[in-house]
C-alpha positions in Angstrom: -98.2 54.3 -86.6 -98.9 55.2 -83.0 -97.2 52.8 -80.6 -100.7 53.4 -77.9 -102.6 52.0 -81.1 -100.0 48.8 -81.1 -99.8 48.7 -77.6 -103.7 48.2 -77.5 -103.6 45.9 -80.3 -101.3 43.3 -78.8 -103.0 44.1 -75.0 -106.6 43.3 -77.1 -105.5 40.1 -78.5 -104.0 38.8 -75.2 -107.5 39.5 -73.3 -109.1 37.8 -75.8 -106.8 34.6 -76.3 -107.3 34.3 -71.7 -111.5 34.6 -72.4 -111.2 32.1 -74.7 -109.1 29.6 -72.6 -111.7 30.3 -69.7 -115.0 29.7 -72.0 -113.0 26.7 -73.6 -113.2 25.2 -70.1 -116.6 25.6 -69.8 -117.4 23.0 -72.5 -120.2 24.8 -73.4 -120.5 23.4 -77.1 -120.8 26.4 -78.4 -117.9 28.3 -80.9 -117.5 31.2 -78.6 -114.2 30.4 -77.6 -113.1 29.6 -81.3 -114.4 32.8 -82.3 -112.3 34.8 -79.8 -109.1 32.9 -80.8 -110.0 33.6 -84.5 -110.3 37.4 -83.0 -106.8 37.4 -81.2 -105.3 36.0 -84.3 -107.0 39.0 -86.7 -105.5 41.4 -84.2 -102.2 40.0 -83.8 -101.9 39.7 -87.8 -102.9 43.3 -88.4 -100.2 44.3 -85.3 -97.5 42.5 -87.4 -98.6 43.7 -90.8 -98.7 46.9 -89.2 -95.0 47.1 -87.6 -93.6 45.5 -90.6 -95.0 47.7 -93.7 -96.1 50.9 -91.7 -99.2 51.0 -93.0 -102.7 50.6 -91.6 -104.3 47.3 -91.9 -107.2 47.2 -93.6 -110.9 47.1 -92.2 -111.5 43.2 -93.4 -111.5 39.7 -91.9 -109.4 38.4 -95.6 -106.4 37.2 -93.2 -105.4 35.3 -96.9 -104.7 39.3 -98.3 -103.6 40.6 -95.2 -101.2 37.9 -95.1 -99.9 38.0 -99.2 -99.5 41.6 -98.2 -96.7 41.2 -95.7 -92.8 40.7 -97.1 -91.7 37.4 -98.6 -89.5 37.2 -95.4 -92.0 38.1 -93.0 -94.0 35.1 -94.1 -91.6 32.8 -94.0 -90.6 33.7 -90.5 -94.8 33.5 -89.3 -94.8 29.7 -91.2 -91.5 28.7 -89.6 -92.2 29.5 -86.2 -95.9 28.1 -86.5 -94.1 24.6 -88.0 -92.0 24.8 -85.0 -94.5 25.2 -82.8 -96.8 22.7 -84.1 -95.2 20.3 -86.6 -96.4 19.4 -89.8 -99.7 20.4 -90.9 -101.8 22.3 -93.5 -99.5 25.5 -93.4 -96.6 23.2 -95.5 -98.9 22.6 -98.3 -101.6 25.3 -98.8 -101.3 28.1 -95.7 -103.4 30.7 -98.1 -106.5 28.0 -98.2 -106.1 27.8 -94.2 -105.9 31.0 -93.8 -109.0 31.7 -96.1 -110.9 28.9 -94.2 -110.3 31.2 -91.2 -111.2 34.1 -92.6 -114.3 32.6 -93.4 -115.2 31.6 -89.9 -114.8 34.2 -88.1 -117.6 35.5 -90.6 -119.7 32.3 -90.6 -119.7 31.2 -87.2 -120.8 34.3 -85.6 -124.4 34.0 -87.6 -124.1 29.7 -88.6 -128.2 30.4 -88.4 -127.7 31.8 -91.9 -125.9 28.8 -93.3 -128.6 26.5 -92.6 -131.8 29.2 -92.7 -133.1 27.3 -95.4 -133.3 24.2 -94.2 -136.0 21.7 -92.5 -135.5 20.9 -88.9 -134.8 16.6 -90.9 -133.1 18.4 -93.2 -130.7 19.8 -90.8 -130.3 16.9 -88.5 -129.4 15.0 -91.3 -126.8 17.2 -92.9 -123.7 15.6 -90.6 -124.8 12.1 -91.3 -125.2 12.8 -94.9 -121.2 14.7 -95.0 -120.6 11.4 -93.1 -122.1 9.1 -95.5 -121.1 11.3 -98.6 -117.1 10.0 -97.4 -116.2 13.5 -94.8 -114.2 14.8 -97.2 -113.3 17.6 -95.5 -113.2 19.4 -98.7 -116.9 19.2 -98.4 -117.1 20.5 -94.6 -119.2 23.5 -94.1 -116.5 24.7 -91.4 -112.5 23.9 -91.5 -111.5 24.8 -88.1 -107.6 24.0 -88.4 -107.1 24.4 -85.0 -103.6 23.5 -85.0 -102.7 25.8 -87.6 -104.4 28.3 -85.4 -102.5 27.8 -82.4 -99.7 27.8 -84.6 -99.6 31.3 -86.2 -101.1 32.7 -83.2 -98.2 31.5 -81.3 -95.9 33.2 -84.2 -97.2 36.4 -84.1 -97.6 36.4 -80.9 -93.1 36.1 -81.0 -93.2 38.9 -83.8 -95.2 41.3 -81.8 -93.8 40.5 -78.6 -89.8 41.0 -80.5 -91.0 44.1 -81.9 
């Protein structure tokens, strides 16, 4: 692996983690900012996976694979320095569902249109009232942000990448 490609990598994901900081304090309700954290992250994971098996990363948004695919002891080094950083959270008990729930917005939220396409305008109003009333499990959330978690393995491979 080329160190310019790594180099690029890492300098990519730090852009994008200072945009996102900027449009976060905008407030602009939108998930732009989310979206380029989720993006940071993707390229930061793909830098570690990268260093660590010297291989390419793969051309997907699965941060669940990408993640199995790194060694045991990689792993457990991202998840202990994303617990340190954060404290207890979803990583302890299921870090492959949070991971998949990311992977899943960084597809979802760039188009939500789709999600709801088929949907009345009443219809759609209604939909967070009805989660509401239905208990807001978030088990039955369209979106699982896990921001926490987030900030948490960005944080860690952010330390890989900048140790390597």
């Amino acid at each position: 692996m080329g160190t310019v490609r790594h180099k690029l990598m890492h300098r990519e994901s730090e852009i994008r983690l200072a945009s996102a900081q900027l449009l976060h304090t905008t407030s602009d309700g939108s998930d732009s900012a989310y979206l380029l954290k989720l993006l940071a992250f993707e390229l930061l994971l793909k830098l570690v996976m990268e260093r660590v098996t010297q291989s390419t990363a793969p051309n997907h948004h699965h941060y669940n694979t990408i993640f199995s695919n790194l060694p045991q002891d990689t792993q457990s080094e991202i998840l202990r320095l994303a617990g340190e950083r954060i404290g207890p959270s979803a990583l302890a008990n299921d870090h492959l569902r949070v991971l998949k729930d990311l992977s899943s917005n960084f597809v979802q939220l760039r188009y939500p249109y789709e999600k709801y396409s088929s949907m009345s305008e009443s219809q759609y109003a209604a939909a967070g009232d009805n989660w509401i009333a239905n208990g807001a499990r978030t088990s039955d959330a369209d979106y699982r942000y896990h921001p926490e978690e987030l900030l948490g393995l960005t944080f860690a491979l952010q330390q890989l990448a900048n140790g390597s």
